[in-house]
DSSP file (Angstrom, degrees, kcal/mol; ACC not computed):
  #  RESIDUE AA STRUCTURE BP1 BP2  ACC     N-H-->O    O-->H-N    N-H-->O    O-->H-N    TCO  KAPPA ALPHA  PHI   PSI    X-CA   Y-CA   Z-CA
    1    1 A X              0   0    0      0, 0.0     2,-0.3     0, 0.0     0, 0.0   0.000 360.0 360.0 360.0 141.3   15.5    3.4   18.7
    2    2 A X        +     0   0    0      2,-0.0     2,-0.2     0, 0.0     0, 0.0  -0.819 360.0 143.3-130.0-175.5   14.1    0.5   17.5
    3    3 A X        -     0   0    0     -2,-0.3    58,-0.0     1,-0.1     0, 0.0  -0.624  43.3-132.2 158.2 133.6   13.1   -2.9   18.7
    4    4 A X        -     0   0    0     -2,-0.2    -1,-0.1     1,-0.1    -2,-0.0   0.378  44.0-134.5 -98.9  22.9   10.4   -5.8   18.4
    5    5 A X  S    S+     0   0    0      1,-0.1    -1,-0.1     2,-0.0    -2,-0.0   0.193  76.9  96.5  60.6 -10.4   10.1   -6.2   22.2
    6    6 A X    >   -     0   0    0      1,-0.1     3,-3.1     2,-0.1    -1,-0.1   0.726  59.2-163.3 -88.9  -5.3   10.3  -10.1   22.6
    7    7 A X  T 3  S-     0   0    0      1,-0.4    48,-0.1    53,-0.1     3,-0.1   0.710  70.0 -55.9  58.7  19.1   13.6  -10.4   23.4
    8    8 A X  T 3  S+     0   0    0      1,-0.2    47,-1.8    46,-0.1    -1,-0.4   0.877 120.6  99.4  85.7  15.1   13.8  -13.9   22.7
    9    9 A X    <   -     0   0    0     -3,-3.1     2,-0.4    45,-0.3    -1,-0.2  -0.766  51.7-160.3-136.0 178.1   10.9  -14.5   25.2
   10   10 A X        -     0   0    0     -2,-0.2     2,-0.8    -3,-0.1    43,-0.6  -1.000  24.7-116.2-147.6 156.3    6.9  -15.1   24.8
   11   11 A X  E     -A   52   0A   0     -2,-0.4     2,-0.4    41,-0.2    41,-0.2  -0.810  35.0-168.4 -95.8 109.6    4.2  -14.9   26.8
   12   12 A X  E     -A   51   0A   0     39,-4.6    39,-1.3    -2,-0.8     2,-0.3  -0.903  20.5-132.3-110.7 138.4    2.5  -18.3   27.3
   13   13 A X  E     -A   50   0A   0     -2,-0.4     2,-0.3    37,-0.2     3,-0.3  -0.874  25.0-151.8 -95.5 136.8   -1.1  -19.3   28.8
   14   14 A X  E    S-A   49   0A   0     35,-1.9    35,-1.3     1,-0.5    33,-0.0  -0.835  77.5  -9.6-124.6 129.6   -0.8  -22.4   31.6
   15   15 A X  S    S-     0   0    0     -2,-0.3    -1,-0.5    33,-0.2     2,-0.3   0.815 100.7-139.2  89.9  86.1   -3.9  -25.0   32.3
   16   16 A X        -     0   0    0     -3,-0.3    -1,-0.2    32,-0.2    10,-0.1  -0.494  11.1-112.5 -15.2 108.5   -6.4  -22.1   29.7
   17   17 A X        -     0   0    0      8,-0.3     8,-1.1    -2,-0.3     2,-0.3  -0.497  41.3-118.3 -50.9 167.0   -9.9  -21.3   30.8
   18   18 A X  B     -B   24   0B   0      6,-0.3     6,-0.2     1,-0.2     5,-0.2  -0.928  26.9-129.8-112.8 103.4  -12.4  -23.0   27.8
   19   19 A X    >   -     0   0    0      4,-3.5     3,-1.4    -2,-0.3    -1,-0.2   0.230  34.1 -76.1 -69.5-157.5  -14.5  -20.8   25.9
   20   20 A X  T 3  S+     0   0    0      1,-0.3    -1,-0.1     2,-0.1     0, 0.0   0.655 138.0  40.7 -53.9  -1.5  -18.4  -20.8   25.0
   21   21 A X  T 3  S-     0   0    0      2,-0.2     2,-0.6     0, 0.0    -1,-0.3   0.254 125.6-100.6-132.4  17.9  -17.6  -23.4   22.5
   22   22 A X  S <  S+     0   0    0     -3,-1.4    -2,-0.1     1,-0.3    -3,-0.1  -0.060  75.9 137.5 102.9 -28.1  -14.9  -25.7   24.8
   23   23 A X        -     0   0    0     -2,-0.6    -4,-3.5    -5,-0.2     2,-0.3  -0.079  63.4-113.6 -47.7 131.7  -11.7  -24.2   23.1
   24   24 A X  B     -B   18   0B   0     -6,-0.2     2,-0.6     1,-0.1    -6,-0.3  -0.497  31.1-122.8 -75.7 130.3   -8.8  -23.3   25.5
   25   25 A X        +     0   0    0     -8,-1.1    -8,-0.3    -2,-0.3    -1,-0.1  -0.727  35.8 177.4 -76.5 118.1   -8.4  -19.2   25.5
   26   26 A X        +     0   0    0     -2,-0.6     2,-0.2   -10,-0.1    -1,-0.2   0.693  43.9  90.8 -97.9 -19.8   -5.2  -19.2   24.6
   27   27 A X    >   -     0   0    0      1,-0.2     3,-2.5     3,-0.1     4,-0.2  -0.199  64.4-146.3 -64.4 118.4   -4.6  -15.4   24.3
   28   28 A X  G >  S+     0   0    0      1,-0.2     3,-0.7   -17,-0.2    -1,-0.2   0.672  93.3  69.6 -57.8   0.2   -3.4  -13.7   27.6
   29   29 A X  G 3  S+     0   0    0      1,-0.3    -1,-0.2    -3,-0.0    -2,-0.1   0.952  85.9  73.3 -73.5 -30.6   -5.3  -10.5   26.7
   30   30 A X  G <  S+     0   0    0     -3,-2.5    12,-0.3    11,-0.0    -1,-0.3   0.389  88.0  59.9 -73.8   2.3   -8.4  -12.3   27.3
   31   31 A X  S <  S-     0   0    0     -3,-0.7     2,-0.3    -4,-0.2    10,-0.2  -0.471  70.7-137.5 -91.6-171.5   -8.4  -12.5   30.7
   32   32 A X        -     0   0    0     -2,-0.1     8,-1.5     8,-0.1     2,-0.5  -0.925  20.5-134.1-136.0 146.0   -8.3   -9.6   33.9
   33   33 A X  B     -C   39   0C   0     -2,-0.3     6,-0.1     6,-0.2     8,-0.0  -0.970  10.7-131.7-115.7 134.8   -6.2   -9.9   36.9
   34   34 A X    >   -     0   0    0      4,-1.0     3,-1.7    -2,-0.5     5,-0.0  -0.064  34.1-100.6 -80.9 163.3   -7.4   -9.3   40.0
   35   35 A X  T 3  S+     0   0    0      1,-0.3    -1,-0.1     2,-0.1    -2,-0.0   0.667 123.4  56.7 -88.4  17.9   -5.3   -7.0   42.2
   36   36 A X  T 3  S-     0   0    0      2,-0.1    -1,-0.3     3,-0.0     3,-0.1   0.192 123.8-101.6 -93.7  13.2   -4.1   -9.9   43.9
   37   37 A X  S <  S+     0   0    0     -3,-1.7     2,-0.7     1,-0.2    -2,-0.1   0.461  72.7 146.4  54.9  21.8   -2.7  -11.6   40.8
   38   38 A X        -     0   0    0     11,-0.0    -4,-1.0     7,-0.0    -1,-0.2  -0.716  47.0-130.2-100.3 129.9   -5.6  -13.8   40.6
   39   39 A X  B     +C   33   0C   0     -2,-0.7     7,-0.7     9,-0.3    -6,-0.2  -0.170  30.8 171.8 -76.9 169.7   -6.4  -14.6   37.1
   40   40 A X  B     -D   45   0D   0     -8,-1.5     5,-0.2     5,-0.2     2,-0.2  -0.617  15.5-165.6-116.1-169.6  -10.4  -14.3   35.7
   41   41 A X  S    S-     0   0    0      3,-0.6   -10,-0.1   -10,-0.2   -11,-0.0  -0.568  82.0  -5.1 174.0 129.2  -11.9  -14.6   32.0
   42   42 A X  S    S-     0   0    0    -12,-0.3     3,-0.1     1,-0.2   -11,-0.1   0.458 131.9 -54.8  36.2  24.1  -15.6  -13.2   31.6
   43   43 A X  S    S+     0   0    0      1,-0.6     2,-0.6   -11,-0.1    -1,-0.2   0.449 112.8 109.4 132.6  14.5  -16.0  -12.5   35.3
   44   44 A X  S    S-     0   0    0      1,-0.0    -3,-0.6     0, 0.0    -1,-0.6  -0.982  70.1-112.0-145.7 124.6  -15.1  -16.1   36.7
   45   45 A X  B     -D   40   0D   0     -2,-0.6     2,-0.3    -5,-0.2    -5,-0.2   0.125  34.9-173.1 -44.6 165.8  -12.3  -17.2   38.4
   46   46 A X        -     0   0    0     -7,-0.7    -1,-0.1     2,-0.1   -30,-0.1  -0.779  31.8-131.5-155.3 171.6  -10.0  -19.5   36.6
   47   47 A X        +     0   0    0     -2,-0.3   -33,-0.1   -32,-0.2    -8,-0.1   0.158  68.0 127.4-114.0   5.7   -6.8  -21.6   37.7
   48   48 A X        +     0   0    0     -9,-0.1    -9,-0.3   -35,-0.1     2,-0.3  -0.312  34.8 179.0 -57.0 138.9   -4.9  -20.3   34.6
   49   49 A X  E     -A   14   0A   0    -35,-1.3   -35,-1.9   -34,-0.2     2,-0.2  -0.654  22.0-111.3-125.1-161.0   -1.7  -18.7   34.6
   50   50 A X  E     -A   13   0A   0     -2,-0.3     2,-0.3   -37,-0.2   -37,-0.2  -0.679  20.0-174.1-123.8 164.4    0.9  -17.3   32.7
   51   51 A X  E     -A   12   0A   0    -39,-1.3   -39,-4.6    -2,-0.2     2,-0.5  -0.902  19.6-141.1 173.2 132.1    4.6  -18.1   31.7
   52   52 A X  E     +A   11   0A   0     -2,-0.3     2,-0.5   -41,-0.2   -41,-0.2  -0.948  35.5 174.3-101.0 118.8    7.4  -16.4   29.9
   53   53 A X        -     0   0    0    -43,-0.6   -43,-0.1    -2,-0.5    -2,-0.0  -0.949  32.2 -89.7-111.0 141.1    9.4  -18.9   27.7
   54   54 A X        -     0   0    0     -2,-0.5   -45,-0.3   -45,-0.2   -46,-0.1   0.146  19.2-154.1 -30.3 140.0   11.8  -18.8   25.5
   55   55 A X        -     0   0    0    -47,-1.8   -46,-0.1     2,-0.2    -1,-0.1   0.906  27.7-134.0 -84.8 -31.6   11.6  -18.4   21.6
   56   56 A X        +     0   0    0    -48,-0.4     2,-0.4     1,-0.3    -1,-0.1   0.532  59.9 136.4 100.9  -9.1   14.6  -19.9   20.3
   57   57 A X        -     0   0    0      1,-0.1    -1,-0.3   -48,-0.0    -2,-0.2  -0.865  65.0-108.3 -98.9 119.6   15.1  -17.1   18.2
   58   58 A X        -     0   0    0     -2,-0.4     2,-0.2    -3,-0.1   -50,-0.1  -0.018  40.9-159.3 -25.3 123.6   18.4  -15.6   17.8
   59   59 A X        +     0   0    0    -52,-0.1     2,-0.3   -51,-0.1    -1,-0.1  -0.524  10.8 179.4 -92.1 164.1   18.7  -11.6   19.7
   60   60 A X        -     0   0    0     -2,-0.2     2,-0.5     2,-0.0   -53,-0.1  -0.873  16.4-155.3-175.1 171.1   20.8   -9.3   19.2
   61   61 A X        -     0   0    0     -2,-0.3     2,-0.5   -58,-0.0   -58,-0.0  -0.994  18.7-161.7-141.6 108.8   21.4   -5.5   20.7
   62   62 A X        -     0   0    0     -2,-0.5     2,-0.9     2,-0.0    -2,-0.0  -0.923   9.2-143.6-112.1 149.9   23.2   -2.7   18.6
   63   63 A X        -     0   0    0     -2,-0.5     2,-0.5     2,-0.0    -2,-0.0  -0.714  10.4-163.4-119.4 105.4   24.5   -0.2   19.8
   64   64 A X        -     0   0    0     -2,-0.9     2,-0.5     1,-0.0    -2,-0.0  -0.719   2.9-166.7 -90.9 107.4   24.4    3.6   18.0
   65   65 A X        -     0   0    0     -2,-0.5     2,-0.3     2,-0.0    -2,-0.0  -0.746  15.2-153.9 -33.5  95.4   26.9    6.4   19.2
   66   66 A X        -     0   0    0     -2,-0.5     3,-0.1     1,-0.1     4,-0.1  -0.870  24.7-123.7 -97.5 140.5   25.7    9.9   17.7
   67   67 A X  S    S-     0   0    0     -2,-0.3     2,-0.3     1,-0.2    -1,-0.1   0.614  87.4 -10.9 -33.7 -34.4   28.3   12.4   17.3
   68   68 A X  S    S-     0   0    0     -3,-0.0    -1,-0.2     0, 0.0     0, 0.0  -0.927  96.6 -46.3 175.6 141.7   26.0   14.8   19.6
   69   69 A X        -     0   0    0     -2,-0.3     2,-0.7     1,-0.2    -2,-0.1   0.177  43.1-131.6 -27.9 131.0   22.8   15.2   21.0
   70   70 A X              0   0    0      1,-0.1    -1,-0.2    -4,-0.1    -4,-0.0  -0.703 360.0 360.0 -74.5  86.6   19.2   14.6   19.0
   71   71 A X              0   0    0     -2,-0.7    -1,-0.1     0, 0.0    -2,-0.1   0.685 360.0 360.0 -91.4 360.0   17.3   17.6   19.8
């Protein structure tokens, strides 16, 4: 199986904490979620959140039949 896991979709950061130099962190890795879904980013609360949007980029799904099991 193969597959490039975005499915047409993206991961977007909403209202971005500011880093040490004022730039909005856009990358969602760089923050932690609390187990309450509340986001942080270096140990301080934040109001950012997250959103899946579309790409715009064409999907598609094939689908392979083998003759007989893949052991």
């Amino acid at each position: 199986m193969a597959s490039d896991n975005d499915f047409g979709l993206a991961g977007k950061v909403e209202k971005p904490a500011a880093d040490k130099d004022g730039k909005p962190v856009a990358d969602p890795t760089d923050y932690e979620l609390s187990p309450d879904g509340k986001a942080s980013y270096e140990g301080k609360p934040v109001d950012t959140t997250f959103a899946i949007v579309p790409t715009g980029e064409k999907t598609e799904l094939w689908l392979v039949t083998l003759p007989e099991a893949v052991q």
